[in-house]
C-alpha positions in Angstrom: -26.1 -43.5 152.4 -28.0 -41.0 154.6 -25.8 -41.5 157.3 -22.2 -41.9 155.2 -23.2 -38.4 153.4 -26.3 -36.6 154.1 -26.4 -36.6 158.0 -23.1 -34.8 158.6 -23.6 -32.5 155.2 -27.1 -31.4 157.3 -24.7 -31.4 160.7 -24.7 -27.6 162.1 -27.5 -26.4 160.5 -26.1 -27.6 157.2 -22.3 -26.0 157.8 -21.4 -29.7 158.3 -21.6 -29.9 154.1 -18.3 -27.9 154.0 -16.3 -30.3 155.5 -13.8 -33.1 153.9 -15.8 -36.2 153.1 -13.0 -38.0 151.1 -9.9 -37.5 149.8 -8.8 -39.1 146.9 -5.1 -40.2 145.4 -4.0 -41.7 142.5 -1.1 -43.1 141.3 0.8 -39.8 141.2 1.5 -37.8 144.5 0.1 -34.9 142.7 -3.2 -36.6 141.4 -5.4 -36.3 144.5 -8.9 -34.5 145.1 -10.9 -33.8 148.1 -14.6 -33.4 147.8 -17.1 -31.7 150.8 -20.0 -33.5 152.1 -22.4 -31.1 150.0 -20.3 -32.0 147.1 -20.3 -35.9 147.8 -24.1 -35.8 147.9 -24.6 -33.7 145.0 -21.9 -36.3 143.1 -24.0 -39.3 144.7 -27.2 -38.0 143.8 -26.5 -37.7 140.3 -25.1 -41.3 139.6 -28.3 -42.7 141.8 -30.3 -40.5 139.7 -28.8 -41.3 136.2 -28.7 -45.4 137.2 -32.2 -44.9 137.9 -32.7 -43.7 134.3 -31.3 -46.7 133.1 -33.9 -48.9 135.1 -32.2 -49.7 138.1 -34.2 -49.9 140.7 -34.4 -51.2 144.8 -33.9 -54.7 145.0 -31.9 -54.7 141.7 -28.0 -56.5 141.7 -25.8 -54.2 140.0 -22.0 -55.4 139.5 -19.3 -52.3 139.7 -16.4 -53.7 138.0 -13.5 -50.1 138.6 -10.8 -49.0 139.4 -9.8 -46.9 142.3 -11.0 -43.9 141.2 -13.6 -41.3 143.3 -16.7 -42.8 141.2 -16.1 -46.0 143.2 -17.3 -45.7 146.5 -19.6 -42.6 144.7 -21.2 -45.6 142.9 -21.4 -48.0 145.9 -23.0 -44.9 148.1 -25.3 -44.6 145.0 -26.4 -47.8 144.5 -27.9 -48.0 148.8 -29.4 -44.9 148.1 -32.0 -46.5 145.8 -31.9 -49.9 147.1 -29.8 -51.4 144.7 -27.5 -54.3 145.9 -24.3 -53.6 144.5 -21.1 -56.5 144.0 -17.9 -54.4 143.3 -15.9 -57.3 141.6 -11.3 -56.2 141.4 -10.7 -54.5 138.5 -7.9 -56.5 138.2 -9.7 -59.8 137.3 -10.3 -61.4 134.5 -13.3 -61.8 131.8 -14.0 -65.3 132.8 -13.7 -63.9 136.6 -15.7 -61.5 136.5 -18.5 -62.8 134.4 -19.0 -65.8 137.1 -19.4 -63.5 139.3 -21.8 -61.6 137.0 -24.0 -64.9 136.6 -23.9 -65.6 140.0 -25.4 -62.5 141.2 -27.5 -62.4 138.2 -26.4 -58.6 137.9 -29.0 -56.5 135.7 -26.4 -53.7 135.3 -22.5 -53.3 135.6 -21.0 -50.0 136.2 -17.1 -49.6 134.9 -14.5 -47.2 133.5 -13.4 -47.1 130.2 -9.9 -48.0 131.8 -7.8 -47.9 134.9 -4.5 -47.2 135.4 -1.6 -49.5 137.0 1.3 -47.0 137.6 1.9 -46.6 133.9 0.1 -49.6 132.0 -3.8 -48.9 130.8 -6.0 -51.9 131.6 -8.9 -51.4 129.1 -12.0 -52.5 131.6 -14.6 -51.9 129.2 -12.8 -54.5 127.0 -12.9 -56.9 129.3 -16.7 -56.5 130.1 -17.5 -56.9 126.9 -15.6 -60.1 126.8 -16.9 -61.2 130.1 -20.4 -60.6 128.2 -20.0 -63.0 125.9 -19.5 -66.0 128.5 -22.1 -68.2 130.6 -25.4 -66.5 130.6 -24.3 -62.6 131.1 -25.2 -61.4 127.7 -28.7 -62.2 128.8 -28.4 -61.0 132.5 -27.2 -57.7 132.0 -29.3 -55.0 130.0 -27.0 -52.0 130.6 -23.4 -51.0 130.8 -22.7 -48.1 132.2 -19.1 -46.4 131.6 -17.5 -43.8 133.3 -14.5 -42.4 131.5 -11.4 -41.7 132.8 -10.3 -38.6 131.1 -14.0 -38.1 130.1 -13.9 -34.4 127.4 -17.3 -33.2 127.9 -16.6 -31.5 124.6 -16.5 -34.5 122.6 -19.6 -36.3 121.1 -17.5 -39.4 120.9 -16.5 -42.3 123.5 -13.4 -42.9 124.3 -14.1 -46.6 123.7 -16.1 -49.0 121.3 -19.8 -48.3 121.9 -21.7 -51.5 122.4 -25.7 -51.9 122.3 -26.2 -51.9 125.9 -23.5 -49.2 126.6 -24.1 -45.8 128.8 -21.6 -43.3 128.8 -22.1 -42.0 132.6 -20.2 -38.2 132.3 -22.4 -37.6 129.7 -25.7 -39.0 131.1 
């Protein structure tokens, strides 16, 4: 992570931090964003910061189950920044896919969105996590689901999908 991010945001006696990092598209030509290095760390910090308040810690496997949005690779950078091994599974699999590869990791954690979009269909992830929960031994492996949500309000007090036991809504965290 130090030297994906923080190596060239320090570049130049830190003017290195205002150059592009990563650009980001989605599905519409319009939909894109840029981010800095100095806005990548500080983006990367805070998920590796608010995983670790949900007890992930070095050495811990952590299954990111997302779509191609910027918290992706944010997540992935996040994760090596504390040690955590992380096993991003395709969004586009199923329950039963994706809790194998749950079990077989023995995941403590799994990072999502509360869906991702396919040009104009919704796949509801979060849905699908909590099915994959309830198959083989996942229910047991994983203590926390943490959601990031795609058109997160930071006005509401409400989630934009079912809130489960183990659930963590990551905008708001």
């Amino acid at each position: 992570c130090y030297n994906a991010i923080d190596r060239h945001a320090l570049a130049d006696g830190g003017k290195g931090g205002a150059n592009i990092a990563m650009i980001w598209e989605g599905d519409e030509p319009t939909d894109t964003k840029s981010f800095t290095y100095n806005e990548l760390l500080q983006k990367v910090s805070k998920i590796a910061n608010a995983l670790k308040s949900q007890g992930v810690k070095k050495g811990d496997k952590v299954t990111i189950y997302m779509p191609m949005i910027p918290e992706l690779p944010m997540t992935m950078l996040a994760c090596a920044r504390i040690g955590a091994v992380h096993s991003v599974v395709f969004a586009g699999f199923s329950a039963e896919a994706l809790a194998a590869r749950v079990s077989a990791a023995k995941s403590k954690h799994v990072v999502t969105a509360d869906i991702g979009l396919r040009g104009t269909k919704k796949i509801e992830l979060k849905a699908i996590v909590d099915d994959a929960l309830t198959k083989l031994d996942c229910n047991k492996l994983v203590e926390s689901v943490m959601v990031f949500e795609r058109f997160h309000d930071k006005n509401s007090e409400s989630a934009s999908f079912e809130m489960k036991d183990k659930d963590v809504r990551m905008d708001s965290l």
